[in-house]
C-alpha positions in Angstrom: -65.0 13.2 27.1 -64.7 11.5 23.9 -62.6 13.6 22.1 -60.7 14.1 25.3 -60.1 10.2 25.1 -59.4 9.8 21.8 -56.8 12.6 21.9 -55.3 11.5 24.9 -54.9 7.9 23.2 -53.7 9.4 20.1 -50.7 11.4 22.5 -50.1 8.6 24.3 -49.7 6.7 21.0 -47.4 9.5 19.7 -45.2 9.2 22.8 -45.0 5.5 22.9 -43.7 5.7 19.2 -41.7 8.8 20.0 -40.0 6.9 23.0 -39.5 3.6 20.5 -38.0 5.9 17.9 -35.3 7.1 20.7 -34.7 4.2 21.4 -34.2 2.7 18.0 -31.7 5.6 17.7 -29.8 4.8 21.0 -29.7 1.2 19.9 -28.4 2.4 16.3 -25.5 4.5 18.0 -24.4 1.9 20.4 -24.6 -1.0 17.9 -22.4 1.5 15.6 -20.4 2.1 18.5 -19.5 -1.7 18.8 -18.8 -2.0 15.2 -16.8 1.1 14.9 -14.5 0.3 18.3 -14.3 -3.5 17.1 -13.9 -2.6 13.3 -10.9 -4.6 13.1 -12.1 -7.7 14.4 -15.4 -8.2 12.5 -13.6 -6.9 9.1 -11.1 -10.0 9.4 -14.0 -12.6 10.3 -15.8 -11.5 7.3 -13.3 -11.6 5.2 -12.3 -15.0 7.0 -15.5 -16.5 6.2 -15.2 -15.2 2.7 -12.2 -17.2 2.5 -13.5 -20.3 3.8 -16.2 -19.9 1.4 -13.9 -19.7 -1.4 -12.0 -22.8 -0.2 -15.3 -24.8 -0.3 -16.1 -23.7 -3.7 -13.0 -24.5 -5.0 -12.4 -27.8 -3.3 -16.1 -28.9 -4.6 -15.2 -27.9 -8.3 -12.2 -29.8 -7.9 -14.0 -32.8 -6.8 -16.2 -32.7 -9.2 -13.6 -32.0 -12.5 -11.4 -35.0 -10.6 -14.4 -37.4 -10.0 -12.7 -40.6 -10.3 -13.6 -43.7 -8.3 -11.3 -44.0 -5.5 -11.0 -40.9 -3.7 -13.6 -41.2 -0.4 -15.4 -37.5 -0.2 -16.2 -37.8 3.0 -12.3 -38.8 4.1 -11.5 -35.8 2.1 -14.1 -33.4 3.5 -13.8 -34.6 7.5 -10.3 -34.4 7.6 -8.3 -33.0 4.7 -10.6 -30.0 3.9 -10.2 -29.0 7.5 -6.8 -29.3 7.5 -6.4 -27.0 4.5 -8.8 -24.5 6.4 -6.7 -24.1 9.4 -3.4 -24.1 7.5 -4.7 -21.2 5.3 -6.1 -19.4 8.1 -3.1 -19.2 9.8 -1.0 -18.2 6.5 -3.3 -15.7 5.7 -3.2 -14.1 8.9 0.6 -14.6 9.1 0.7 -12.5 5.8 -1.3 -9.7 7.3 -4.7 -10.9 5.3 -6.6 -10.7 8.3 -7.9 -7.4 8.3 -6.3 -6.4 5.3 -6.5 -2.5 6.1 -4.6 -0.5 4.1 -3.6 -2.9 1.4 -4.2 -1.9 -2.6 -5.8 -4.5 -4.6 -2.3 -5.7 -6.3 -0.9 -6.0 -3.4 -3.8 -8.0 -1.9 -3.5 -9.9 -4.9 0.3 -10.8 -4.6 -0.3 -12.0 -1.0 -3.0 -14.3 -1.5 -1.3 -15.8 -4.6 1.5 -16.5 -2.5 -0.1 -17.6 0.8 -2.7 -20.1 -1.3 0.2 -21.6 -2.8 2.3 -21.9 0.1 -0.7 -23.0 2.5 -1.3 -25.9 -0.5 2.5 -27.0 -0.6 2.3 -27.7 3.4 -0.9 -29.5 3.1 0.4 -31.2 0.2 3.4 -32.8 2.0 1.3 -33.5 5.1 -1.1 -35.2 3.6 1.6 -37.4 2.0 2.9 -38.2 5.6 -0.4 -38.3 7.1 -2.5 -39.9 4.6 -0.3 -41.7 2.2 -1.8 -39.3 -0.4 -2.7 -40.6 -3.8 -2.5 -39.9 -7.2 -6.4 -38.4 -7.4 -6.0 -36.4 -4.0 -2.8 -35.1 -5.2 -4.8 -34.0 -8.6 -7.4 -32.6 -6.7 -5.0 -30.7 -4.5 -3.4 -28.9 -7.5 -6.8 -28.1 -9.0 -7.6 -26.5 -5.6 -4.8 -24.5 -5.7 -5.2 -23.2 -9.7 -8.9 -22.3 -8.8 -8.2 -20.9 -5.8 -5.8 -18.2 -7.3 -8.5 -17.2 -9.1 -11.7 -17.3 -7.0 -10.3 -15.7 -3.8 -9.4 -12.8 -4.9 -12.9 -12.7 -7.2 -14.7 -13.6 -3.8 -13.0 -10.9 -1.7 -13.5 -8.6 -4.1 -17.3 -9.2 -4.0 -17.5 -9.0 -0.4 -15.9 -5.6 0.1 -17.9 -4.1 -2.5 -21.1 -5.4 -1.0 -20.0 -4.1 2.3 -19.0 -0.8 0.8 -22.7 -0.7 -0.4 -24.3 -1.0 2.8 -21.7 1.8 4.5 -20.5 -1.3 6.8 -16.5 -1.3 5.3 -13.9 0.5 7.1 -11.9 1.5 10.4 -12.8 4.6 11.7 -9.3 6.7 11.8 -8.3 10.8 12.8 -6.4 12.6 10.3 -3.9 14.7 12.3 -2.1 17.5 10.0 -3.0 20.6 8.6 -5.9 21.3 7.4 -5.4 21.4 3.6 -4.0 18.1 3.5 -5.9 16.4 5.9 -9.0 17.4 3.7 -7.2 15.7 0.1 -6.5 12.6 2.5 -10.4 12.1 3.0 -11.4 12.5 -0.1 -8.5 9.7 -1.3 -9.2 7.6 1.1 -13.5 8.1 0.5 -12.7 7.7 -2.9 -10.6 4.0 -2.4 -12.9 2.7 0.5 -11.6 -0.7 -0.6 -8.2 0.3 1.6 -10.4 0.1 4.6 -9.7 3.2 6.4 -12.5 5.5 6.9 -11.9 9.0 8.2 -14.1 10.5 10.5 -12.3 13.3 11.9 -10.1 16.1 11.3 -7.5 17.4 14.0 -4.9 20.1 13.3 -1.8 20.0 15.1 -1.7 23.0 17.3 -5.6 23.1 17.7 -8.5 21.5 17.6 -10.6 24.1 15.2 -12.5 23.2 12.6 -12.9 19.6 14.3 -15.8 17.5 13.1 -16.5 16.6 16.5 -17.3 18.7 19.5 -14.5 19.4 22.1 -13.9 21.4 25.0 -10.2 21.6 25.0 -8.7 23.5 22.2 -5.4 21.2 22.9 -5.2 18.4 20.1 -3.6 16.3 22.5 -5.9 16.6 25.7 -8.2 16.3 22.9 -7.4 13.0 21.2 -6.7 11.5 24.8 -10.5 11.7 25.3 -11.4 10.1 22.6 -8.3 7.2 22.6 -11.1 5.0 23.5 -12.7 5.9 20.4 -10.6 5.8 17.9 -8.0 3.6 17.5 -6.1 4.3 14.1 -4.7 7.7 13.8 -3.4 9.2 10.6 -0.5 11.6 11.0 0.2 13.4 8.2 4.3 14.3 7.7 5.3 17.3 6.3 9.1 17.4 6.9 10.4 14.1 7.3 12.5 15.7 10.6 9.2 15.6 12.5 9.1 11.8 12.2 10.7 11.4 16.0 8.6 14.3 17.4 5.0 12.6 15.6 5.8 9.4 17.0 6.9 10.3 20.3 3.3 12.6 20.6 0.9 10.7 19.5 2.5 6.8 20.3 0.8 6.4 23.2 -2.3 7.5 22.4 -3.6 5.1 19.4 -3.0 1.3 18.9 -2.2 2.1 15.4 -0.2 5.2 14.1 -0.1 5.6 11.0 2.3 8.4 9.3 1.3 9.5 5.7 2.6 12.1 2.9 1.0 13.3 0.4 3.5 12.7 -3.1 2.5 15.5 -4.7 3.3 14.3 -8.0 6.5 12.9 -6.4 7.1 9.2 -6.1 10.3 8.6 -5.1 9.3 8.6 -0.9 6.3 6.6 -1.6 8.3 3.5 -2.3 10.3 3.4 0.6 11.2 -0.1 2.5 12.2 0.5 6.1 15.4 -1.7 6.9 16.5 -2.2 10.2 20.4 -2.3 10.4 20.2 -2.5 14.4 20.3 1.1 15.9 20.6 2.1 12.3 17.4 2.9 10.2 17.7 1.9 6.9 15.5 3.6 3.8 15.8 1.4 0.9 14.1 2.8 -3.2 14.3 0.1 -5.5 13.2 0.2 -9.3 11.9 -3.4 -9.4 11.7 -4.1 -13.0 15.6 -3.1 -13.3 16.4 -6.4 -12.1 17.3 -8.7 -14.8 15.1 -11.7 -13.2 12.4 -10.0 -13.3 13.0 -8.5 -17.4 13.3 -11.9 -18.3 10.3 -12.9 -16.5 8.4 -10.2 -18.1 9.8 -11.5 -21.7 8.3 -14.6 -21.1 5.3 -13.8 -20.5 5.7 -11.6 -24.0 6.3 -13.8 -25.6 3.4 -16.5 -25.0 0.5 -13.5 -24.9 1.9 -12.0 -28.3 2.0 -15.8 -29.7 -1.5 -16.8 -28.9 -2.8 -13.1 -29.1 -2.1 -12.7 -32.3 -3.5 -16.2 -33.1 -6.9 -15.9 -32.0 -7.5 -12.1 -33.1 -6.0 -12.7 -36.9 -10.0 -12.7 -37.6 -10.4 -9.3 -35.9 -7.3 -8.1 -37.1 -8.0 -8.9 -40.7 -11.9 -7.0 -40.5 -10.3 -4.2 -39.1 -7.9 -3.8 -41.9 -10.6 -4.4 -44.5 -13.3 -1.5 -43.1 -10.0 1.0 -42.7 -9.3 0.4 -46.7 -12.9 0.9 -47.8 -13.5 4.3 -45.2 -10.3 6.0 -46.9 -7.4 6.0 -49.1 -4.3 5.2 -47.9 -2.6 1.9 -46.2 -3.8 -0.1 -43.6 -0.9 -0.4 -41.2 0.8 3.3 -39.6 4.5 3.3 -39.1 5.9 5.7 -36.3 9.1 6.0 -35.0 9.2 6.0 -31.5 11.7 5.8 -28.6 12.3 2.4 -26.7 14.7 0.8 -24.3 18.1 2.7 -24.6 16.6 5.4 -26.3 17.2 3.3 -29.3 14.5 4.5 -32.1 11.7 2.0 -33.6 9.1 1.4 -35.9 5.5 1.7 -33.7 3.0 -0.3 -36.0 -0.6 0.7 -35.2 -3.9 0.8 -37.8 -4.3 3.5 -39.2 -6.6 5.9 -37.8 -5.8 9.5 -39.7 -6.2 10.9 -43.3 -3.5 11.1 -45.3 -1.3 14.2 -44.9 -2.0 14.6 -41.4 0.7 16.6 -40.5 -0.2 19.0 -42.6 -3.6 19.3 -41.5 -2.2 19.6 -37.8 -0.4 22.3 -38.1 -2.7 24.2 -40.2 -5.7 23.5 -37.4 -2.9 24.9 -34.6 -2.3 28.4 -36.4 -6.0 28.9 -36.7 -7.2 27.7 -33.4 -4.9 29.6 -30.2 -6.9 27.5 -27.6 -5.8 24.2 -29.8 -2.7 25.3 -29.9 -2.7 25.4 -25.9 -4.5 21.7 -25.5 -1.5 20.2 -28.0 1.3 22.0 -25.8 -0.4 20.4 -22.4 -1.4 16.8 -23.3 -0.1 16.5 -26.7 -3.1 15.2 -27.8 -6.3 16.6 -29.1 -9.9 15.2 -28.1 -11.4 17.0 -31.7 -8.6 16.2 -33.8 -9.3 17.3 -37.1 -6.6 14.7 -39.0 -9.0 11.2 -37.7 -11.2 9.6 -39.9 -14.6 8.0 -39.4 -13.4 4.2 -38.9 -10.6 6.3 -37.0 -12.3 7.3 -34.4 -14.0 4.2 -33.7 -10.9 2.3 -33.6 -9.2 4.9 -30.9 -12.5 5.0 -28.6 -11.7 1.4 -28.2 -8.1 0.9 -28.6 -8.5 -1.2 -31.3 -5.7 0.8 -33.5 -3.0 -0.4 -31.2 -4.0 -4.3 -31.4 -0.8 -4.5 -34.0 1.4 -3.8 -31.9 1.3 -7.3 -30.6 3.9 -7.8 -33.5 6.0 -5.0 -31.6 5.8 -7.2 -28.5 6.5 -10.4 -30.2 9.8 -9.1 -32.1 10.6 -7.7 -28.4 10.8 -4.0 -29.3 7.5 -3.5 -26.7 6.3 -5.7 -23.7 2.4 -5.8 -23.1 2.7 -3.6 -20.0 5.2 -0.8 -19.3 5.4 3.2 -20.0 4.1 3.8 -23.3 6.2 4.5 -26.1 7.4 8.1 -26.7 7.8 10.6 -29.9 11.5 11.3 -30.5 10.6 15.3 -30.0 8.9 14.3 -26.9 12.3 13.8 -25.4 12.6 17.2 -24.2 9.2 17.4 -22.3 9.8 13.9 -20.5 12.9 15.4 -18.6 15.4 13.7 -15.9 13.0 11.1 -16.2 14.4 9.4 -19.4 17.2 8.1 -17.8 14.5 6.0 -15.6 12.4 5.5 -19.1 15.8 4.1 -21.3 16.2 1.3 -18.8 13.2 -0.7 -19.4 10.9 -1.7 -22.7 7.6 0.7 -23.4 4.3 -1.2 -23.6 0.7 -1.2 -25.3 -0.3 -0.2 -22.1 0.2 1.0 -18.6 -0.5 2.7 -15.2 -1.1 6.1 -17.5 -3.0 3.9 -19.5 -5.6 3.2 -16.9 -5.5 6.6 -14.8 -7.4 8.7 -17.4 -5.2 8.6 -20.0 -5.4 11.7 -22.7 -7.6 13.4 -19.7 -4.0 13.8 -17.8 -1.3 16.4 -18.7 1.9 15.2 -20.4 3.9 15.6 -16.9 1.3 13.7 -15.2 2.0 10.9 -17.3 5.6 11.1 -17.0 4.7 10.5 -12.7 2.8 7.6 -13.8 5.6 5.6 -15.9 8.0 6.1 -13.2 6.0 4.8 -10.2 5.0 1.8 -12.7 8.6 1.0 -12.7 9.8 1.5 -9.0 6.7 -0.6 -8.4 6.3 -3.1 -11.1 5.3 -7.2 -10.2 3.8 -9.6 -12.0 0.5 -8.9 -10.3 0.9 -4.9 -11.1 1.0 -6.1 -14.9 -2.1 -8.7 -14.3 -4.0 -6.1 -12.7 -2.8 -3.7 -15.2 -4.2 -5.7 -17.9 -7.7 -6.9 -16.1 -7.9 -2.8 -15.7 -7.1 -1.8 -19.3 -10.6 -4.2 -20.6 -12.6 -2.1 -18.1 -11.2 1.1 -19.0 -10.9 0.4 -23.1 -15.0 -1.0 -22.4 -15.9 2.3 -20.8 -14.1 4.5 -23.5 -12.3 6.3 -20.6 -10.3 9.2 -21.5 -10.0 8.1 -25.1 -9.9 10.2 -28.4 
């Protein structure tokens, strides 16, 4: 009776924890359930408190750098620090912050430069009108504004990645399309989780095989009317831009959010397209952006200054470097290339030299002996064991350093800091219809190829590269350019 007891105590304790387990998992799918249906929502009042955060800590670090007797905290904090809260709430949201699905980091980046500013020029006058502002909350206003450029997109950045962690970031969406492409879309969009959108499902157009999900209709769009309540955001993917109509009209009424994607395929041009709407006309509009004059002389100006006080504060750096390169081997310091720049006009590329004398020579000596060499130098038109580098060489090309003199190539305006790199004259050829593109702007130390694997990706690939750079280019495409050079030049990525 004992042992009867004790097993029926030790069942009974087994079934109670067996029954809490189920219903810790029932729990687990209906709390996912609300987060997944209301992913949306609770995305944008995270990333609203982040904001508000970020406001606090700026405003506070202001106050503190513009302590001066006079301004009343409290004044400030009761009624002026909640009116720059709701002002910037309602900016950001205007500006489609608020969830932020689907936006790239730049782009993010633009937006909130533009809404902090403009949210602090509204308060600004208010507070004139409202407040009679003074001298110190006027300074403490700007410093706001200069901090907050800086620490909201820090803070934001933080926060998703934290919430990428914990699996807690993203939309749930369908991919709807064939099968092949559908499967390259998850893995882009597993791969940049930062964009928000999280795939959970394949549907093929015509059927619902190979589904993730169970379904007892093979008709996608009996299929995807079950689940509307579900899913919300559908991606449609477009193979022939003639089945725009036809997508739209299917799957409209269906999803609260339809999204229709293409995969470039190496091409760029329908990738930067800007819907216009010319009344019952549809306008598509390409634009190369750093074609515009403004925005050359922009770029210039920023040259300009980051050459100046970049060659400044590394003429310590510069002048070690150049010491250790003329005790590793003989030979000069500086290497002079010719290379092809705006116009196609031909100039001198000054870089550290990194290679032994005669290394020409030694090239194509190592490309007769070696077929397989010979087949790397014809795809990327580099060589990751290339026999013409020296010791110091190598060092200085794992971390860039060779191209720091090239600063001088910015400053005398034959380069800008960001921009397609600089090509060989008998590179020409391989670069194709492309040039034309190329010739119209100034090549820079570095770029989007720069920072997408560089000497890991084919020639062609690169060529892709420079021309979505310029279709594309902003101000905040060159900061982010830069910011993402120091990580990839730290890492060594795709350098030899």
């Amino acid at each position: 009776m004992i042992m009867i007891s004790m097993n029926t105590k030790k069942i009974m304790k087994n079934k109670i924890a067996w029954q809490e387990s189920v219903s810790n998992i029932a729990f687990s799918k209906r709390y996912s359930m609300i987060l997944d249906t209301n992913a949306r929502l609770w995305m944008a009042t995270l990333l609203m408190l982040t904001d508000l955060f970020s406001l606090y800590v700026v405003t506070s670090i202001a106050l503190l750098i513009g302590r001066i007797p006079g301004l009343n905290e409290n004044l400030f904090y009761d009624q002026v620090f909640s009116l720059v809260a709701v002002i910037q709430v309602l900016v950001f949201y205007r500006n489609g912050l608020y969830p932020g699905v689907g936006i790239d980091y730049v782009t993010e980046l633009s937006r909130l430069a533009s809404s902090i500013s403009f949210a602090f020029v509204i308060v600004f006058l208010l507070t004139l009108v409202l407040y009679q502002a003074t001298v110190i909350l006027q300074v403490v206003l700007a410093l706001s504004w200069l901090l907050g450029i800086i620490i909201f997109p820090i803070a934001r950045y933080l926060m998703r990645r934290w919430l990428i962690h914990l699996n807690l970031w993203g939309e749930p969406v369908v991919i709807i399309g064939d099968l092949q492409t559908a499967q390259s879309l998850v893995a882009h969009f597993t791969i940049n989780l930062q964009l928000g959108l999280r795939p959970v499902t394949i549907l093929p157009n015509d059927q619902c095989a190979g589904c993730s999900l169970k379904c007892q209709n093979k008709d996608t769009v009996c299929y995807i009317k079950a689940q509307s309540g579900k899913y919300k955001t559908a991606l449609v993917v477009i193979n022939d831009l003639k089945d725009i109509d036809e997508l739209v009209e299917r799957f409209r009424s269906m999803f609260y959010s339809v999204i229709l994607v293409r995969n470039k395929d190496g091409r760029y041009g329908l990738n930067t397209l800007t819907a216009l709407d010319f009344s019952e006309v549809l306008g598509l509009q390409v634009k190369n952006n750093l074609f515009s004059p403004g925005a050359q002389l922009l770029k210039r100006t920023i040259d300009l200054l980051a050459s100046f006080f970049g060659l400044l504060f590394l003429s310590p750096l510069l002048g070690l470097i150049a010491l250790l390169i003329k005790l590793d081997s003989p030979g000069s310091v500086f290497y002079r290339q010719a290379r092809l720049g705006r116009n196609g006009q031909t100039f001198r590329l000054l870089k550290f030299r990194s290679m032994y004398q005669g290394a020409g020579q030694l090239l194509l000596d190592a490309l007769e002996a070696d077929p397989a060499l010979k087949e790397e130098w014809d795809a990327y038109q580099k060589l990751e064991n290339d026999p013409r580098i020296t010791r110091i060489g190598k060092f200085l090309r794992k971390f860039s350093l060779d191209e720091l003199p090239q600063l001088w190539n910015v400053a005398i305006s034959d380069m800008s800091l960001v921009g397609p790199r600089p090509i060989l004259p008998d590179q020409l050829d391989l670069y194709g219809k492309a040039f034309g593109v190329y010739a119209h702007v100034v090549p820079g130390m570095t770029g989007l190829w720069q920072v997408s694997g560089r000497n890991e990706t084919t020639f062609a690939r690169r060529v892709e590269l420079d021309t979505e750079y310029i279709q594309c280019w902003s101000v905040w495409l060159d900061i982010y350019l830069l910011f993402k050079t120091i990580k990839v030049v730290f890492w060594s990525t795709g350098a030899f």
